[in-house]
TORBAKOL-640739 format. One record per residue: z, x, y of N, C-alpha, C in turn; residue number from 0. Coordinates in steps of 0.001 Angstrom, whole numbers, always signed. Each point is the difference from the previous one (the first is absolute). Layout:
BEGIN
       nc3       nc1       nc2      cac3      cac1      cac2       cc3       cc1       cc2   seq
         Z         X         Y         Z         X         Y         Z         X         Y   NUM
...
This chain:
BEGIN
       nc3       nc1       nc2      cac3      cac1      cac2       cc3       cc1       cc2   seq
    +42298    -26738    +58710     -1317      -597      -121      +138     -1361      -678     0
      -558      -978      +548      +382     -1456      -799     -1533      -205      -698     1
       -92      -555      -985      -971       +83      -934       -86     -1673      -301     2
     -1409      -309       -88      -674     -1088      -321      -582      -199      -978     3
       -28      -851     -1140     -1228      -221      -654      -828     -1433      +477     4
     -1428      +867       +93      -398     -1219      +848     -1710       -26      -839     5
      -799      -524     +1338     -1394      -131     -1015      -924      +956      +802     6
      -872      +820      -250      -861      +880      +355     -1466      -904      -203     7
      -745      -494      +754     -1055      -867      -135     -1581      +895      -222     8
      -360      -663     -1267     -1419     +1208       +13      -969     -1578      -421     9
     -1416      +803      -233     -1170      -952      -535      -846      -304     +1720    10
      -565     -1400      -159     -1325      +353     +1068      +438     -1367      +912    11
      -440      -262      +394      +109     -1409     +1354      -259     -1336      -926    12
     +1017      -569      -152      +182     -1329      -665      +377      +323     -1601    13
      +338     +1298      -384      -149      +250     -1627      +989      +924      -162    14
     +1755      -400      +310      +387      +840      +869     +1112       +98     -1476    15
      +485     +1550      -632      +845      +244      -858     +1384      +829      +671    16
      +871      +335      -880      +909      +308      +734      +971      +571      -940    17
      +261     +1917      +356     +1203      +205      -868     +1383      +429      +796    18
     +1013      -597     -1374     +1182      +297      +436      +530     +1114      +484    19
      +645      +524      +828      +237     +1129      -323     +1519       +74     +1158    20
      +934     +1043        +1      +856      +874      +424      -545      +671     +1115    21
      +347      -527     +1216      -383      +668     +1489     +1027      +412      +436    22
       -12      +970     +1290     +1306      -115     +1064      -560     -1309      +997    23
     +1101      -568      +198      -235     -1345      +556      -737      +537     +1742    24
        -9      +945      +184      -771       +84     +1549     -1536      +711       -21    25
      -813       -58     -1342      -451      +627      -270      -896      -635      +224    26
     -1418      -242      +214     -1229      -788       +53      -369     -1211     -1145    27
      -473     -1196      -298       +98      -478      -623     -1570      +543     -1290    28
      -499      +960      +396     -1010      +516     -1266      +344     +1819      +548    29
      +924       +29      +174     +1165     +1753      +248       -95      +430     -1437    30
      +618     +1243       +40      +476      +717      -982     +1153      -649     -1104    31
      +176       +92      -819      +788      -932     -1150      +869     +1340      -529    32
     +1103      -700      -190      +967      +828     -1032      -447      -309     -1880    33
       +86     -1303      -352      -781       -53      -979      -583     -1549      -159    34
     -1300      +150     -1067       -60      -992       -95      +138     -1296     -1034    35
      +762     -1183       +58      +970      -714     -1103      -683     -1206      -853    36
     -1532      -237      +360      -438     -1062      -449     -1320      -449     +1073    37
      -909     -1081      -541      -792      -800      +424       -24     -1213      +407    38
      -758      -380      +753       +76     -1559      +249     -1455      -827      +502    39
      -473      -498      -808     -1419       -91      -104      -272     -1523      +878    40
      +270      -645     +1171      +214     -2034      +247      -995      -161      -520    41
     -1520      +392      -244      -940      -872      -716      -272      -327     -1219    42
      +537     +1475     -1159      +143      -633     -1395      +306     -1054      -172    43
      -198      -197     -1261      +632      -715     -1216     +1668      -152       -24    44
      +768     -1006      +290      +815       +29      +260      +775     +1045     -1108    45
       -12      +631      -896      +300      +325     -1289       +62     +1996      +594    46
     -1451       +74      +310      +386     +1229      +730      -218      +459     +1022    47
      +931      -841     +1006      -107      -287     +1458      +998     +1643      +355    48
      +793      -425      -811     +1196     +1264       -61      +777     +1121      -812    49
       -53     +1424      +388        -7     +1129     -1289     +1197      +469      +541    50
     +1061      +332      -536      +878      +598      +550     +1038     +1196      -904    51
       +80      +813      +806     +1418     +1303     -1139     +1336      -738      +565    52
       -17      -735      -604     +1318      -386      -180     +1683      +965      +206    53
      -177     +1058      -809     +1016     +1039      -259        -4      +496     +1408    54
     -1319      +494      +341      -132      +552     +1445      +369      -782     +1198    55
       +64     -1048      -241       +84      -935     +1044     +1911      -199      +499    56
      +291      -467     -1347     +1752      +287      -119      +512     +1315       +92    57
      -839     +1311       -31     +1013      +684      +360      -459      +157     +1462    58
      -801      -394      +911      -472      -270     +1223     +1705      -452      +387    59
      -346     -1042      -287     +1006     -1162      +401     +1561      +538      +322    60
      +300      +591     -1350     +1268      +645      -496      +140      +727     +1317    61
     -1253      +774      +377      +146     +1005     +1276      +397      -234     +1148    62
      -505     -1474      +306      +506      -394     +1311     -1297      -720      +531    63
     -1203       +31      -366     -1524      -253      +374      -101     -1752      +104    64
      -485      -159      +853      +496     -1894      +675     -1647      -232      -655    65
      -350      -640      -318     -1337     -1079       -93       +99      -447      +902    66
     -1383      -461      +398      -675      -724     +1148      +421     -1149      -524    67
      -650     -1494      +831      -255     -1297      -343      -479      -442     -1089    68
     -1604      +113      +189      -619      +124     -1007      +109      +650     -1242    69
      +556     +1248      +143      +193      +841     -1504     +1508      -256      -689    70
      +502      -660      +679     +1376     -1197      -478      -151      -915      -550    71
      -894      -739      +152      -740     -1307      -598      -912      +424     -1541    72
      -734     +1086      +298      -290      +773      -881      +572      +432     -1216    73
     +1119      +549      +147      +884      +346      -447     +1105     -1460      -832    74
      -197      -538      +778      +631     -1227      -529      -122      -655      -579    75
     -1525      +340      -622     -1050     -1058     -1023      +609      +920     -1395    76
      -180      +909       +92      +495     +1084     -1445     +1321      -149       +79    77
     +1163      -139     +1282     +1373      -196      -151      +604     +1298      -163    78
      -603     +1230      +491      +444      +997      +129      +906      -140     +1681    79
      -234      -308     +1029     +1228      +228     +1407      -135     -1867      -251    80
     +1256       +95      -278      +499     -1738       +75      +892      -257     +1581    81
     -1293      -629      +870      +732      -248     +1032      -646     -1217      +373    82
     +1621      -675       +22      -493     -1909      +609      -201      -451      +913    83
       +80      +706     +1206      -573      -843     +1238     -1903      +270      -229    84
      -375     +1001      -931     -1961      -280      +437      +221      -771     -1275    85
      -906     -1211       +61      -723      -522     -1093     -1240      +496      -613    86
């Protein structure tokens, strides 16, 4: 089973939030979740745009679990998955 952490999109039409979470990568993009690793708010306050378990996230990682695009970039602002080709 190859495993994703990606973004699960909730909230209403134009007001749109979004949590992190641990999918199987063939799974629907608002599917069933293995768990879930954090928040991601684009309209806050830049301050708490983003909530994340950290611990949970690295031992994700440790597992084999790829981040998306976006949740790489994400990730890259806290400097938890340090990868240099996304800015």
């Amino acid at each position: 089973m190859s495993v994703k952490i990606r973004l699960k999109r909730f909230g209403t039409k134009k007001r749109p939030y979004y949590r992190i979470v641990v999918m199987d990568s063939r799974a629907p993009r608002d599917g069933r979740t293995l768990e879930e690793v954090g928040l991601y708010h684009p309209i806050e306050a830049e301050d708490k745009q983003v909530v994340l378990k950290e611990d949970r996230i690295k031992e994700w990682i440790g597992k084999g679990a790829q981040p998306t695009a976006t949740v790489k970039k994400l990730l890259n602002r806290r400097e938890i998955f340090i990868d240099r080709s996304v800015s």
